[in-house]
PyMOL Python script that loads the backbone (N, CA, C, O; Angstrom):
from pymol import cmd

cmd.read_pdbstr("""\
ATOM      1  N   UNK A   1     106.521 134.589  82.990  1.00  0.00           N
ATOM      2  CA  UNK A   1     105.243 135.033  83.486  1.00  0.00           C
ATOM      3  C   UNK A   1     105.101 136.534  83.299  1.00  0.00           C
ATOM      4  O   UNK A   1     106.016 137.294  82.981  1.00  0.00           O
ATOM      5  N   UNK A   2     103.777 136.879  83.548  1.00  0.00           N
ATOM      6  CA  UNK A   2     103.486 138.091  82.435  1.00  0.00           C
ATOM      7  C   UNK A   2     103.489 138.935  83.993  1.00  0.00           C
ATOM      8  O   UNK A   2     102.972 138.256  84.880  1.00  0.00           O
ATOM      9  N   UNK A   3     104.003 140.327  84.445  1.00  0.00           N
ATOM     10  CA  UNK A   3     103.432 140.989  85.324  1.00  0.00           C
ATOM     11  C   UNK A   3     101.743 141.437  86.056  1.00  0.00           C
ATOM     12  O   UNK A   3     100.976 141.491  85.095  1.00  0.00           O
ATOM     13  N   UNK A   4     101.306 141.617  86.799  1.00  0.00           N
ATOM     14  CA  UNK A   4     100.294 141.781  86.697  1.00  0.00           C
ATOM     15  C   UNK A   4     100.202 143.315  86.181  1.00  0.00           C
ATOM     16  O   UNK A   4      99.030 143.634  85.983  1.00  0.00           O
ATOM     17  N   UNK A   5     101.271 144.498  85.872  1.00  0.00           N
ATOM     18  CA  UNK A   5     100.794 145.634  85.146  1.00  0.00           C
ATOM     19  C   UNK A   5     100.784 144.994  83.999  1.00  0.00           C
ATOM     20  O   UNK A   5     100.123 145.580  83.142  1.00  0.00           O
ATOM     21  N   UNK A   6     101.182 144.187  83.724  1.00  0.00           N
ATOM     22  CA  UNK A   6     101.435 143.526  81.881  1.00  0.00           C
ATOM     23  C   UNK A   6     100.229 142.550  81.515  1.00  0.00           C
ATOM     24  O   UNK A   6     100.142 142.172  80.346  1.00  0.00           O
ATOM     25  N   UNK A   7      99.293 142.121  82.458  1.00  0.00           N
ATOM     26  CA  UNK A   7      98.136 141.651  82.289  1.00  0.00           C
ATOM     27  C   UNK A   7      97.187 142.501  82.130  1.00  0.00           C
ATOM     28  O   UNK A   7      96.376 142.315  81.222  1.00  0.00           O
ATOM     29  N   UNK A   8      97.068 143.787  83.106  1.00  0.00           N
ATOM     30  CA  UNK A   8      96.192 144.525  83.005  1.00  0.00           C
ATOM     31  C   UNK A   8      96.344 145.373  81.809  1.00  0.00           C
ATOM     32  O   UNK A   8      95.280 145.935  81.550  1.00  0.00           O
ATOM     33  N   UNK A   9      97.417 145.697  80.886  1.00  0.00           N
ATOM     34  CA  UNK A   9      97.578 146.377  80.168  1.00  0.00           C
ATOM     35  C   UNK A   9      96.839 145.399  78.793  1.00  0.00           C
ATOM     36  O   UNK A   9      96.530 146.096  77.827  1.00  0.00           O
ATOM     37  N   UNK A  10      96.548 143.876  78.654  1.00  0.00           N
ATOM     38  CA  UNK A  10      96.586 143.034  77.446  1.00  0.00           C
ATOM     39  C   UNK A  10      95.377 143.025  77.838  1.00  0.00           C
ATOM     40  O   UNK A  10      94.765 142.259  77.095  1.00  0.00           O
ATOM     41  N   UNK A  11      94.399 143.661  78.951  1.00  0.00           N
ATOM     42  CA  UNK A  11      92.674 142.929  78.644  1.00  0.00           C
ATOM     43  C   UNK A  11      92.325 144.887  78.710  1.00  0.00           C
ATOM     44  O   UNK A  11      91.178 145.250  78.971  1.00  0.00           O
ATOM     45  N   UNK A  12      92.963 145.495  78.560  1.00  0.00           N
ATOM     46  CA  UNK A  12      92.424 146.491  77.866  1.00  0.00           C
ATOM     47  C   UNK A  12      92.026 146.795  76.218  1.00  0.00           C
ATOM     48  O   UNK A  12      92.901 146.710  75.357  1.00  0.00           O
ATOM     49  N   UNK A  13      90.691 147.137  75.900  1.00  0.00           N
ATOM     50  CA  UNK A  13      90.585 147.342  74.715  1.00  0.00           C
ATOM     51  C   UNK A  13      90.984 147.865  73.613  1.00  0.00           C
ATOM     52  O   UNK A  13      91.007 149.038  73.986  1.00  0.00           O
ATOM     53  N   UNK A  14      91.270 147.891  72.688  1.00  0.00           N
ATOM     54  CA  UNK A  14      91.557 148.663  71.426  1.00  0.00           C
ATOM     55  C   UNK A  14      90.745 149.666  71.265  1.00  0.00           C
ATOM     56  O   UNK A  14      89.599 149.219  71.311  1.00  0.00           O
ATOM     57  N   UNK A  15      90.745 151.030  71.066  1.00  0.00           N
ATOM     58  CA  UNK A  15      90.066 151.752  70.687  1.00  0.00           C
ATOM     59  C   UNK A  15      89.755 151.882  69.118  1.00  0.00           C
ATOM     60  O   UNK A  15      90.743 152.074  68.409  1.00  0.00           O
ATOM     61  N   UNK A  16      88.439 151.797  68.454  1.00  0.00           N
ATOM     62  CA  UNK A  16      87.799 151.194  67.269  1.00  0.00           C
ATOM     63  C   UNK A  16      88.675 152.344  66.429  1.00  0.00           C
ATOM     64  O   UNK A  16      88.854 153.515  66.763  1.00  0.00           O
ATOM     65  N   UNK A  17      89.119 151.722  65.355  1.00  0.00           N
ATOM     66  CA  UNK A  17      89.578 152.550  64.177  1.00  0.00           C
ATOM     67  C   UNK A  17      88.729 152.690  62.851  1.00  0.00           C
ATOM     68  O   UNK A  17      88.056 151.840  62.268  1.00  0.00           O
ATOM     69  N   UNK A  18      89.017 154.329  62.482  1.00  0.00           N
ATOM     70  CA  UNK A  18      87.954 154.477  61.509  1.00  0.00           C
ATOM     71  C   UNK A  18      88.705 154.550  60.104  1.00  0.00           C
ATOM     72  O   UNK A  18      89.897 154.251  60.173  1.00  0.00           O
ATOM     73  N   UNK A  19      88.319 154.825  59.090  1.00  0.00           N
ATOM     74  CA  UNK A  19      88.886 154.911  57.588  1.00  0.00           C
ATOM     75  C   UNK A  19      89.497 156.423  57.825  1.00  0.00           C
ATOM     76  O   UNK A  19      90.658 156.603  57.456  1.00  0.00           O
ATOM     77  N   UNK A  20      88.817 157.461  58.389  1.00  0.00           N
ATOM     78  CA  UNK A  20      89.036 158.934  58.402  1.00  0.00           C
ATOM     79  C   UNK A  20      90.165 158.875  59.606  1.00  0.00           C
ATOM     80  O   UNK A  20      90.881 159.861  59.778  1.00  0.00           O
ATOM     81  N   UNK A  21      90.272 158.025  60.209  1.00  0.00           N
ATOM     82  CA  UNK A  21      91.706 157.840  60.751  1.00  0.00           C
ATOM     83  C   UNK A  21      93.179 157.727  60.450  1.00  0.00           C
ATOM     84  O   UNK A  21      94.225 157.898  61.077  1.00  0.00           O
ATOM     85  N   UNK A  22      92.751 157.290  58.957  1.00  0.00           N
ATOM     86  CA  UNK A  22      94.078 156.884  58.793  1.00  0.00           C
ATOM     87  C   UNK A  22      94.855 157.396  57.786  1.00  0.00           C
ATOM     88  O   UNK A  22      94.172 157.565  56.776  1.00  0.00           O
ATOM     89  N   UNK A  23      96.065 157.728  57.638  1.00  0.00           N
ATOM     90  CA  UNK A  23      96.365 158.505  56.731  1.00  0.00           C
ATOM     91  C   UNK A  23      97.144 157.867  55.551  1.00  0.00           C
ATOM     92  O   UNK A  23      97.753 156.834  55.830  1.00  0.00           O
ATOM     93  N   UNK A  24      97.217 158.306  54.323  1.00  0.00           N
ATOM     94  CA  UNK A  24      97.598 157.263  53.161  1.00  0.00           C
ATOM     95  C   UNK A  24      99.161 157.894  53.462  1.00  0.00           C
ATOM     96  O   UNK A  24      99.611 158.878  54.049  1.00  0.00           O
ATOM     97  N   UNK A  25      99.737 156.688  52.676  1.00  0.00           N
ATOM     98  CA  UNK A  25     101.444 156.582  53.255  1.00  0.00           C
ATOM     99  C   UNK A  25     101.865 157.785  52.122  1.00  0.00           C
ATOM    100  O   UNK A  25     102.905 158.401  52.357  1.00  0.00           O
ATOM    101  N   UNK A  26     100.997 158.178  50.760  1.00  0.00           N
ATOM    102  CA  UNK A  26     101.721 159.056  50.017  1.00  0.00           C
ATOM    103  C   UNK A  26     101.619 160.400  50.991  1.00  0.00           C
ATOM    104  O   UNK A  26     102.662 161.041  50.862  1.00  0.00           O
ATOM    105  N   UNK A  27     100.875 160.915  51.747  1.00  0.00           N
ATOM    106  CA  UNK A  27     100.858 161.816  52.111  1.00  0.00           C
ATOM    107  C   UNK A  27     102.150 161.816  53.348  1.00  0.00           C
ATOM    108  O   UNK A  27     102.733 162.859  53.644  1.00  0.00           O
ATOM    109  N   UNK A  28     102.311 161.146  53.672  1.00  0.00           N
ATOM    110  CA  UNK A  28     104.044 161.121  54.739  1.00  0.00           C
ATOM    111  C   UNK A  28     105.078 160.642  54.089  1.00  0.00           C
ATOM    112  O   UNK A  28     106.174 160.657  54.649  1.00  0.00           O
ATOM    113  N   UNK A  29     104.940 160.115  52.767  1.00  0.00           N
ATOM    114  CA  UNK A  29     106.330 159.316  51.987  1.00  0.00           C
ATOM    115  C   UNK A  29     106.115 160.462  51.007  1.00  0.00           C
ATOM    116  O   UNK A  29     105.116 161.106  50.686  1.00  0.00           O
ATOM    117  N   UNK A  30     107.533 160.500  50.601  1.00  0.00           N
ATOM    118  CA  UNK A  30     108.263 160.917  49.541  1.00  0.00           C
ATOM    119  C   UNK A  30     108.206 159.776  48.245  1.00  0.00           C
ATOM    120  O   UNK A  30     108.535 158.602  48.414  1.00  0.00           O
ATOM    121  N   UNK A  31     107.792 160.255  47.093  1.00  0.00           N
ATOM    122  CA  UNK A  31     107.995 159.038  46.226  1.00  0.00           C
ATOM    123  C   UNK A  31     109.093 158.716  45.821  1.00  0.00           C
ATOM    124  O   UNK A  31     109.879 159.601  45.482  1.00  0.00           O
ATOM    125  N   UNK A  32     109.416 157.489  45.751  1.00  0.00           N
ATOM    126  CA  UNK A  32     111.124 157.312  45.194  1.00  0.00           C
ATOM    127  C   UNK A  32     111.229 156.674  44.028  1.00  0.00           C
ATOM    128  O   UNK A  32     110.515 155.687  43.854  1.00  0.00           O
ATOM    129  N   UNK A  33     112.031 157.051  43.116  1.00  0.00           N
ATOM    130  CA  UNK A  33     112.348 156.513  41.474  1.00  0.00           C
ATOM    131  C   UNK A  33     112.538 155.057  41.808  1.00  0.00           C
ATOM    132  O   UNK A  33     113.058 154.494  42.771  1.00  0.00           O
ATOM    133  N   UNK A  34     111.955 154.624  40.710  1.00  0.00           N
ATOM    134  CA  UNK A  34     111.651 152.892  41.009  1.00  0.00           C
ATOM    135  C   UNK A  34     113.067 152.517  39.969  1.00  0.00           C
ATOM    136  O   UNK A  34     112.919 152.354  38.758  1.00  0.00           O
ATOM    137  N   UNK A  35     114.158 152.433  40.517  1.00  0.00           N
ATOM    138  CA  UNK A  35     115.580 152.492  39.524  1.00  0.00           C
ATOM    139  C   UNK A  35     116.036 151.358  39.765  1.00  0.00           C
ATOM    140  O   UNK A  35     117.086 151.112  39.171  1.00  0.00           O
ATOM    141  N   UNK A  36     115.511 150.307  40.631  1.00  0.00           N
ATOM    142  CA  UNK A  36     116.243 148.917  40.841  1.00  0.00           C
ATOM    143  C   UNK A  36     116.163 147.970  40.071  1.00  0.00           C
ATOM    144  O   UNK A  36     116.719 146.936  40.443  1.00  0.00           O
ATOM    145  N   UNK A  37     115.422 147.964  38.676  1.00  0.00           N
ATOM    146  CA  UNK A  37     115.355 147.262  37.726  1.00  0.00           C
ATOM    147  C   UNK A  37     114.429 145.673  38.024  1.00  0.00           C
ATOM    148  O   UNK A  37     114.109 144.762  37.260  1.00  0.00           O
ATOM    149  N   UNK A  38     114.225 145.890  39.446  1.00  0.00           N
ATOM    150  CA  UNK A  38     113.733 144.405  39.745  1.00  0.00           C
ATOM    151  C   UNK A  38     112.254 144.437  39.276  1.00  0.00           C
ATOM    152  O   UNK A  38     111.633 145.485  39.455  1.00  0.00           O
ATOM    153  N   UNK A  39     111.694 143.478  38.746  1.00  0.00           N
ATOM    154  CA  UNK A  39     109.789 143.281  37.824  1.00  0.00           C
ATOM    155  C   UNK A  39     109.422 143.111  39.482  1.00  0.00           C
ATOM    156  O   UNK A  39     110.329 142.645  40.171  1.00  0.00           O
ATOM    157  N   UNK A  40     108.246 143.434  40.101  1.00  0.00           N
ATOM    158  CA  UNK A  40     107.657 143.198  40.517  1.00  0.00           C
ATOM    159  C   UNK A  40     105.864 143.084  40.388  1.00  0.00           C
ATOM    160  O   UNK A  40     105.014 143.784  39.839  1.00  0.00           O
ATOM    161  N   UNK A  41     105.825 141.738  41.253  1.00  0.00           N
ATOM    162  CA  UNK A  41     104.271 141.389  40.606  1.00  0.00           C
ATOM    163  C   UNK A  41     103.375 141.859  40.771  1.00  0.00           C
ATOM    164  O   UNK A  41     103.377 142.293  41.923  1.00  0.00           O
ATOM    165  N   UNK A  42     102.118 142.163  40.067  1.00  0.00           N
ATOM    166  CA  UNK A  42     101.135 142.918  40.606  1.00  0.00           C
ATOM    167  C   UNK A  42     100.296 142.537  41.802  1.00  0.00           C
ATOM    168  O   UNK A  42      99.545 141.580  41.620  1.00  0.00           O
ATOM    169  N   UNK A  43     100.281 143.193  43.171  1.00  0.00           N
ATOM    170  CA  UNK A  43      99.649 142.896  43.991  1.00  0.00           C
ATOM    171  C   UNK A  43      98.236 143.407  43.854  1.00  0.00           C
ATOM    172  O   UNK A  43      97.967 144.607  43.797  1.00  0.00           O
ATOM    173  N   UNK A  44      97.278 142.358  43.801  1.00  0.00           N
ATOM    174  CA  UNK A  44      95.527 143.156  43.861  1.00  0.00           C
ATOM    175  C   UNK A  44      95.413 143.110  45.150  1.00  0.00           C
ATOM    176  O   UNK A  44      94.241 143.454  45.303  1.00  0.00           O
ATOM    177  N   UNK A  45      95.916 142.885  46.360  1.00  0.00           N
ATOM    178  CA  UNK A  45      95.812 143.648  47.675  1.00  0.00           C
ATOM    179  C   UNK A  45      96.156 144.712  48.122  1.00  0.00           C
ATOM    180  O   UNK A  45      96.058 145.001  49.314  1.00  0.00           O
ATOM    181  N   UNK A  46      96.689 145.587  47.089  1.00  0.00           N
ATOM    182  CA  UNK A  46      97.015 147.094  47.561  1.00  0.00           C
ATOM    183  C   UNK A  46      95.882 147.692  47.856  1.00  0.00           C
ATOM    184  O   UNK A  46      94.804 147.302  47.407  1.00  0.00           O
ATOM    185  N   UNK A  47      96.019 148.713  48.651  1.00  0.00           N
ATOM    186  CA  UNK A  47      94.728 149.635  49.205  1.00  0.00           C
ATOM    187  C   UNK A  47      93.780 150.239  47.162  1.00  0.00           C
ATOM    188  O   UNK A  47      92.696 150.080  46.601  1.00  0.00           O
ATOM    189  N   UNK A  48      94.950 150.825  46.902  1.00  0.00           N
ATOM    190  CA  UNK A  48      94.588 151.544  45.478  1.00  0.00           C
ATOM    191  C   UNK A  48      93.680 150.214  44.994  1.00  0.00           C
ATOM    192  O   UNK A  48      92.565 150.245  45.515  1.00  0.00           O
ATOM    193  N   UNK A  49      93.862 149.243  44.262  1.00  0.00           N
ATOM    194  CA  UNK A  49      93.225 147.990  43.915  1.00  0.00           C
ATOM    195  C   UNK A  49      91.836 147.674  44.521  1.00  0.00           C
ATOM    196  O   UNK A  49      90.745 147.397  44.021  1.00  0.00           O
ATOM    197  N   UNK A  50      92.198 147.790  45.533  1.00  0.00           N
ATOM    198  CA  UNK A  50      90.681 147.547  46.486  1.00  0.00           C
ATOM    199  C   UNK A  50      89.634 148.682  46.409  1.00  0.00           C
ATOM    200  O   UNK A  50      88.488 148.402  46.761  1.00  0.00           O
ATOM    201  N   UNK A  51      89.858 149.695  46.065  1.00  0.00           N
ATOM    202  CA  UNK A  51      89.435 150.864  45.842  1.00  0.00           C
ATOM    203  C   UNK A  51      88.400 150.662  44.471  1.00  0.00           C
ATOM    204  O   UNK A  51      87.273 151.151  44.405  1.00  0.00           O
ATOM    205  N   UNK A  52      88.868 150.059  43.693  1.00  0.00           N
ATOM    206  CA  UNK A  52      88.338 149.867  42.337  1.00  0.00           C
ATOM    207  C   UNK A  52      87.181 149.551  42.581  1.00  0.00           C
ATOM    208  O   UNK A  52      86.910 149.198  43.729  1.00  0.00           O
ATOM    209  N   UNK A  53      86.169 149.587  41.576  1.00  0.00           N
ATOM    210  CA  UNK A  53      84.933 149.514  41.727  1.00  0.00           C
ATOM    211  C   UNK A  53      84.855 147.942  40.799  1.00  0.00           C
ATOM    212  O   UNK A  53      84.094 147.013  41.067  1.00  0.00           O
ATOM    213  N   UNK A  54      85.855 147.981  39.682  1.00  0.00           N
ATOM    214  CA  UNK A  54      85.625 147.130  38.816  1.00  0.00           C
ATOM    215  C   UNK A  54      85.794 145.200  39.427  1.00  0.00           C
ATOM    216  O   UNK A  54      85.138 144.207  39.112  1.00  0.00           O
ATOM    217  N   UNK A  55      86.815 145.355  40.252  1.00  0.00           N
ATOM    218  CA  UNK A  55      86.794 143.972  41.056  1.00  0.00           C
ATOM    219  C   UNK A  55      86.207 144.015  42.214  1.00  0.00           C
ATOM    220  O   UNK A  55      86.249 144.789  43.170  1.00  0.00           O
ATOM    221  N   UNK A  56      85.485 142.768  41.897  1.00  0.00           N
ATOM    222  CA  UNK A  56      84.667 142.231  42.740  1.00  0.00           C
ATOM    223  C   UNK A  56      85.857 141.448  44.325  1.00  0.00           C
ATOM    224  O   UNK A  56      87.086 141.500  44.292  1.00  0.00           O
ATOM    225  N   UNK A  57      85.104 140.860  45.421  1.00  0.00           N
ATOM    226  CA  UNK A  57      86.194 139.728  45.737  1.00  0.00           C
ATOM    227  C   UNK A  57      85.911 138.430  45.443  1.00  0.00           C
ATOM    228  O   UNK A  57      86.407 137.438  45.976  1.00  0.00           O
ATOM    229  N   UNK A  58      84.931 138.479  44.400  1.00  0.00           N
ATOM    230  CA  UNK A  58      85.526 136.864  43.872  1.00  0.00           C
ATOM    231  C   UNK A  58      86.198 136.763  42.685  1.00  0.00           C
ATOM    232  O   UNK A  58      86.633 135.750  42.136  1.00  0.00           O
ATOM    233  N   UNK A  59      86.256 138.337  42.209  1.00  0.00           N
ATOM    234  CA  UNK A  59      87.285 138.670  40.800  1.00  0.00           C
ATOM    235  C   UNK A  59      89.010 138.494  41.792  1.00  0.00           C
ATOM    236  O   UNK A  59      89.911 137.717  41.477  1.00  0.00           O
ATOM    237  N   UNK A  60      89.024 139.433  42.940  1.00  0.00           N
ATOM    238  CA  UNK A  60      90.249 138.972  43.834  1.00  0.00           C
ATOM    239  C   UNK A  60      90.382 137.785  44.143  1.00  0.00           C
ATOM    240  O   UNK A  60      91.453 137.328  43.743  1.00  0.00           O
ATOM    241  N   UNK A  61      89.501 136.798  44.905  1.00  0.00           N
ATOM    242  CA  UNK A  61      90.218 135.288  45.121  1.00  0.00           C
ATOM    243  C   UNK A  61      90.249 134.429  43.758  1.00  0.00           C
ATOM    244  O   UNK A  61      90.545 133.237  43.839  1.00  0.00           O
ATOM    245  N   UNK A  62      89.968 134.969  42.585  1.00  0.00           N
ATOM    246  CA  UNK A  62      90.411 134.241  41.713  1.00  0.00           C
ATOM    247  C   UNK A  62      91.741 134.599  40.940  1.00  0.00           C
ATOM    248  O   UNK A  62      91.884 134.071  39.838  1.00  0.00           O
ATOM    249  N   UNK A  63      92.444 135.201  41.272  1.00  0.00           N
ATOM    250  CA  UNK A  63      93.834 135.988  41.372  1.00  0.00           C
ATOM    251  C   UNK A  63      94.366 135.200  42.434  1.00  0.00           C
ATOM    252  O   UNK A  63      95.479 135.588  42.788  1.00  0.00           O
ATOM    253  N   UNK A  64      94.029 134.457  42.901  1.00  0.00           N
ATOM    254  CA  UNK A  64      95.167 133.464  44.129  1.00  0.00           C
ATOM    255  C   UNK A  64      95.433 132.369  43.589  1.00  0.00           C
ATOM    256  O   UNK A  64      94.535 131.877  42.905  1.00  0.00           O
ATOM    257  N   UNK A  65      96.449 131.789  43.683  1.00  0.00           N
ATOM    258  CA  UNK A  65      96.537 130.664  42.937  1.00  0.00           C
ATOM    259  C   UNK A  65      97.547 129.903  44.082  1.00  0.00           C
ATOM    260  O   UNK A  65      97.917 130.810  44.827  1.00  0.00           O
ATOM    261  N   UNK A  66      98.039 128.844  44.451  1.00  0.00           N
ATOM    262  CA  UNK A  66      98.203 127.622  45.686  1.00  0.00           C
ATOM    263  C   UNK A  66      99.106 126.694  44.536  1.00  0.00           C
ATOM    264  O   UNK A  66      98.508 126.151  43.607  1.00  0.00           O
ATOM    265  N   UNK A  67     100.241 126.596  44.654  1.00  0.00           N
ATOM    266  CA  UNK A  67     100.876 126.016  44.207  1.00  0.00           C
ATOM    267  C   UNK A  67     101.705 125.102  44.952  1.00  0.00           C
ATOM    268  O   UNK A  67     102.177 125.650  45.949  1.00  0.00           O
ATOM    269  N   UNK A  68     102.128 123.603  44.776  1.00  0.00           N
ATOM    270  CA  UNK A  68     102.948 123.088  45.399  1.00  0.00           C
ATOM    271  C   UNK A  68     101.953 121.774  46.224  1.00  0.00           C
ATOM    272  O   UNK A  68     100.765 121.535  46.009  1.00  0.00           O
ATOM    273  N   UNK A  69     102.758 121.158  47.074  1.00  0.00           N
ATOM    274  CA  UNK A  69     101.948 119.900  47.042  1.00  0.00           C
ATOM    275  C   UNK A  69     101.158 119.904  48.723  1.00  0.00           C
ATOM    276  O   UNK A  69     100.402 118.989  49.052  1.00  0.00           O
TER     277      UNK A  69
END
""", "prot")
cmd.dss("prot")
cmd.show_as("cartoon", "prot")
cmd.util.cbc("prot")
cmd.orient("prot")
């Protein structure tokens, strides 16, 4: 059972987040040499990707593909 400070704390609101809130991870990360040799696949859900003007999101959900039974 949840406390009642632990109830009152879960029906408090979120305060609304904006785009100018948030800060891109290159600006706090260090870039690191990509030396692990492993292929990785192209994600079109990266922030950069979404950014593009050129895909649409029905150019993105047609990049999903459901495999298996």
């Amino acid at each position: 059972m949840l406390s009642n400070r632990a109830q009152e704390r879960l029906r408090e609101p979120h305060p609304p987040i904006t785009e100018e809130d948030l800060i891109r991870k290159e600006l706090l990360l260090d870039p690191m040499d990509d030396d692990d040799d492993i292929e990785w696949p192209y994600n079109p859900y990266e922030v950069e990707a979404l950014n593009e003007a050129s895909e649409s999101p029905e150019e993105l959900l047609a990049l999903i593909t459901i495999q298996g039974s």
